[in-house]
Each structure stands twice: as structure tokens, then as C-alpha cells.
C-alpha positions, -999 to +999 in steps of 0.1 A: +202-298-778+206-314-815+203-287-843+182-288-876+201-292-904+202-269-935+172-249-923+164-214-938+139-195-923+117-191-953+085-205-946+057-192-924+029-209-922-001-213-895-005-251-887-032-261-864-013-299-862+020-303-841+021-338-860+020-321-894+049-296-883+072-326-869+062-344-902+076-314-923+104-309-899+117-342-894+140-346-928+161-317-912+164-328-875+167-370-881+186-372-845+161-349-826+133-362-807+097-350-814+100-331-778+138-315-792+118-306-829+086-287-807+108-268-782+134-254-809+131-220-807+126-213-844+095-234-843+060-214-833+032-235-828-003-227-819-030-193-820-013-162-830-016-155-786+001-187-782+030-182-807+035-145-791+036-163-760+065-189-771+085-158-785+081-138-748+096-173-731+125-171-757+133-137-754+130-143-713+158-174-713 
């Protein structure tokens, strides 16, 4: 799996668009694919449920 470049955890923000998260992300993952920038583990997407849900799959890998 590629890695985002120069990323610092600093922003949290609730974004009901996938396509405006890979927009904002894409600048610091150029080689990842959109699948690669949506399944990196510092990335939540979704409800507050669904984002809880992503962090139990990580912590379960």
C-alpha cells in the first residue's frame, strides 16, 4: 500500500462526499489510487456509526 505524503493528523472534519475527501487528499497521495486514498486507515468516512465502525475493522486487522 502507497503512503500519503507529509500528512499531519490535524484536521477533523465531517464530510458527507467521498469525492470531496479524495479531492482534499489527493495533493498528498499523487501515486494512490482513489480505492488506496478511501481504505487508508487514517481516513474516516461516513455517519458517526459508520466511522466507529471503520475504526473497530482497524483495530480487528
Amino acid at each position: 500500500m502507497a503512503h500519503l505524503e507529509h500528512v499531519v493528523a490535524e484536521v477533523s472534519r465531517l464530510l458527507a462526499d467521498p469525492g470531496e475527501a479524495l479531492e482534499r487528499l489527493r495533493p498528498y497521495g499523487p501515486a494512490m489510487s482513489d480505492e488506496e486514498l478511501l481504505a487508508y486507515p487514517a481516513l474516516l468516512l461516513g455517519s458517526s456509526r459508520e466511522m466507529a465502525e471503520q475504526l473497530r475493522a482497524h483495530r480487528e486487522r
